[in-house]
C-alpha positions in Angstrom: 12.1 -2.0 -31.1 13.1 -5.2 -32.8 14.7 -6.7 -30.0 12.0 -5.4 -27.5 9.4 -7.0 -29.7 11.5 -10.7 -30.6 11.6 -10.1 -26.5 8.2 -9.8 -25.5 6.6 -12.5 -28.1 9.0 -15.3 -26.7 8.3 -14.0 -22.9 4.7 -13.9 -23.8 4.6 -17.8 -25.0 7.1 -18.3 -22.2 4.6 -16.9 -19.8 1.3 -18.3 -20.8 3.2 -22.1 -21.3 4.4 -21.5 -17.4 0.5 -20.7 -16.5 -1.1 -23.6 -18.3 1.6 -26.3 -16.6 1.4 -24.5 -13.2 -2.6 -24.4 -13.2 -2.5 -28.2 -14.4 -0.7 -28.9 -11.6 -2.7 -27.2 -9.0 -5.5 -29.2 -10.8 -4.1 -32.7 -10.2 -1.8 -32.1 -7.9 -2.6 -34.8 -4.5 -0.7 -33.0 -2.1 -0.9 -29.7 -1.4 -2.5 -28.2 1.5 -4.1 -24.9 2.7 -0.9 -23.8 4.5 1.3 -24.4 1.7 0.1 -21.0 0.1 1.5 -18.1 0.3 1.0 -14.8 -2.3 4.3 -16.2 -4.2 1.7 -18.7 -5.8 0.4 -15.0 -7.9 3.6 -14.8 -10.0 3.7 -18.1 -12.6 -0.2 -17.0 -13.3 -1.4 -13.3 -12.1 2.3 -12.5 -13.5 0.4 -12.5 -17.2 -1.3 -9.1 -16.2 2.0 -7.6 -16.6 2.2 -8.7 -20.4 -0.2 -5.8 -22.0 3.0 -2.7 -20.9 4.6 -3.5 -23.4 2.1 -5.7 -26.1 0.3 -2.5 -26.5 3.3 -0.4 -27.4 3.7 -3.4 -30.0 0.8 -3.7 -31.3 -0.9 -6.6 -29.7 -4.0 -4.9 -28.4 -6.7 -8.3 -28.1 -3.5 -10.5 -26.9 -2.8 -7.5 -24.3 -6.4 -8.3 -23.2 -6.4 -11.8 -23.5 -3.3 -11.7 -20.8 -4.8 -9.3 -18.5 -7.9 -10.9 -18.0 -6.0 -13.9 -17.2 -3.7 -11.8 -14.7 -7.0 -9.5 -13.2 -9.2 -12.6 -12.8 -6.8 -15.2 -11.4 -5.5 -12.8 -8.7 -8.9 -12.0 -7.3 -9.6 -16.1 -7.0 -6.0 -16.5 -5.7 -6.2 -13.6 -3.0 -9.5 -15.3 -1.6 -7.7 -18.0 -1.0 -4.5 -16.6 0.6 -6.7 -14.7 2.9 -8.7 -17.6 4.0 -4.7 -19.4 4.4 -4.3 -16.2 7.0 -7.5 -15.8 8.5 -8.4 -19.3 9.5 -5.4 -21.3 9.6 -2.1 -21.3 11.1 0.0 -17.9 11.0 2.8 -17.7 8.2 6.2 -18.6 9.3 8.1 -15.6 10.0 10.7 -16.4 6.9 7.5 -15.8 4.6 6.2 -13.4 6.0 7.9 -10.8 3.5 6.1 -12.7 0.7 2.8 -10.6 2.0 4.5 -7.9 -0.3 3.3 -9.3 -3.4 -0.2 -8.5 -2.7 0.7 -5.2 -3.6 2.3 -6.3 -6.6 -1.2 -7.6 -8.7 -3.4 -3.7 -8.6 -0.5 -1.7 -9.2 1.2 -3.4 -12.3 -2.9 -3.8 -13.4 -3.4 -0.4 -12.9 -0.3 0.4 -15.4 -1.2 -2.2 -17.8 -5.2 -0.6 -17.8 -3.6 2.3 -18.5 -2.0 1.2 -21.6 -5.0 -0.7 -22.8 -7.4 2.0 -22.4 -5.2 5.0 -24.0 -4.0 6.4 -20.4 -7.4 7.0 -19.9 -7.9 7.4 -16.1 -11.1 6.0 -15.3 -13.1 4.8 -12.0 -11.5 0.9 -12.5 -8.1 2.3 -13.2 -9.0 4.2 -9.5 -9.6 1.1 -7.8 -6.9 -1.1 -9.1 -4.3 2.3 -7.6 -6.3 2.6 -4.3 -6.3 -1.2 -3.7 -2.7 -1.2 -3.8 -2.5 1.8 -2.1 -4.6 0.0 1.4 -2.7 -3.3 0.8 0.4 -0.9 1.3 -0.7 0.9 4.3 -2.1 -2.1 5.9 1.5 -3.8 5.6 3.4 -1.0 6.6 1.1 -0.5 9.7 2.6 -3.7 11.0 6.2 -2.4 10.2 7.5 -4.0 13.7 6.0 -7.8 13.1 8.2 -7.3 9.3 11.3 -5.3 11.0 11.3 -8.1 14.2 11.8 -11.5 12.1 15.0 -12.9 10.6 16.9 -12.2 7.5 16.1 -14.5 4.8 16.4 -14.4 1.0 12.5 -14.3 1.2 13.0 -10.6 2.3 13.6 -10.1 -1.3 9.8 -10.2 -2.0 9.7 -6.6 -0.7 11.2 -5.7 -3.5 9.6 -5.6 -6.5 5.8 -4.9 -5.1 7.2 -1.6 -3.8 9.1 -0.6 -7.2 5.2 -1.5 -9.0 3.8 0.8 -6.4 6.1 3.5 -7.2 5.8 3.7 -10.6 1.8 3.5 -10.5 2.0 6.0 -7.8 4.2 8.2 -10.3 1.9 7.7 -13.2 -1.3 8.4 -11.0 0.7 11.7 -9.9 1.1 12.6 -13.5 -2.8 11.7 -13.9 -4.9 13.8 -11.2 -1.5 16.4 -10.3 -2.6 16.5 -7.0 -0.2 17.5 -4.4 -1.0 14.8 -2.2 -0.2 12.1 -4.9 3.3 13.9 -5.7 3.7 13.3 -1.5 2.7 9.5 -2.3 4.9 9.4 -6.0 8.1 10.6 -4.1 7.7 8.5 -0.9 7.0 5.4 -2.5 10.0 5.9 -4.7 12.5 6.4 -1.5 10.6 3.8 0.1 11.4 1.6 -2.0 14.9 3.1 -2.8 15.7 2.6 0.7 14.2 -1.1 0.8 16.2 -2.3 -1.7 19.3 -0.8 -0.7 19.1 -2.3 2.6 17.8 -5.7 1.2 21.5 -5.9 -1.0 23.7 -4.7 2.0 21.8 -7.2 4.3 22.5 -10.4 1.4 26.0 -9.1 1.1 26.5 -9.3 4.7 24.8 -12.8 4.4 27.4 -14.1 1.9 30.1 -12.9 4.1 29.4 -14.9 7.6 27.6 -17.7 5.2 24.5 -17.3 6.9 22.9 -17.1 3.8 21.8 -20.8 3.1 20.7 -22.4 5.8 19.0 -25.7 6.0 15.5 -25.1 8.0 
């Protein structure tokens, strides 16, 4: 517990020192533009809604708070404005595509982090944080061929981690409600993203070997 706790304090102050200079940035900043964004911009600042996991096993129940407000608030503002980016301007390029993944990064580490906060209590907010992910999910993978037709890039990576948060949440909400229907959901987001990430390392590999990795655009 030591370790884990010298850890989490330093990538706590690590974390929140990223999100001030990042959010200064976007304050000042002269030249970004609309299409610049994409749903990578959530992890310097709606990453801090990850924090309370483990600062509530440690102790640090109002700092746990402090970080997922930050997380929970800044997402919602963010999302708005990566679905106006998608809605009403230009379509992603297909390398960044993938990145759409991270939207269902944001409810499903919050709904593990609520869960810590409030004692593992499973209440109507946890519900929607799970469910949110849950539609982000099935809206993406209802456009499985649009994903499955564009070309390998290290951005394919973003599919990653979103899925593994799913999982988990989707494993915890299992254990929650025991519904059968949610074990259906806990083991086929786990092979999901068992499967996903598998293919994503065989596919860099293969990447490395005919140096198609890096590639100028």
């Amino acid at each position: 517990m030591p370790v884990s706790h010298g850890f989490w304090l330093a990538g706590a102050a690590i974390h929140l020192l990223l999100t001030f200079n990042v959010l200064t940035q976007w304050m000042h900043q002269p030249h970004f533009r609309i299409h610049h964004g994409t749903p990578a911009w959530f992890i310097p600042v709606v990453g801090n809604i990850l924090l309370p996991i483990a600062g509530v096993r440690h102790g640090y129940i109002e700092l746990s708070w402090f970080f997922f407000s930050i997380g929970l608030v800044y997402w919602i503002v963010l999302k708005v404005l990566i679905f106006n980016r998608i809605i009403f301007h230009e379509p992603m390029p297909a390398k960044l595509l993938p990145t759409l993944f991270i939207l269902i990064a944001p409810p499903s580490v919050g709904f593990l982090s609520y869960l810590q906060l409030t004692g593992g209590e499973l209440n109507d907010f946890a519900r929607i944080l799970y469910f949110s992910g849950l539609f982000i999910l099935l809206l993406l993978l209802v456009q499985w061929r649009r994903f499955l037709s564009a070309q390998f890039f290290l951005s394919w990576w973003a599919y990653s981690f979103p899925l593994a948060a799913f999982s988990i949440a989707s494993q915890v909400y299992y254990q929650q409600v025991g519904h059968q229907a949610f074990q259906v959901i806990a083991y086929g987001s786990l092979a999901l993203a068992t499967a996903v990430i598998g293919m994503l390392l065989l596919r860099t590999l293969a990447a490395i070997r005919d140096g198609s990795l890096f590639v100028p655009d």
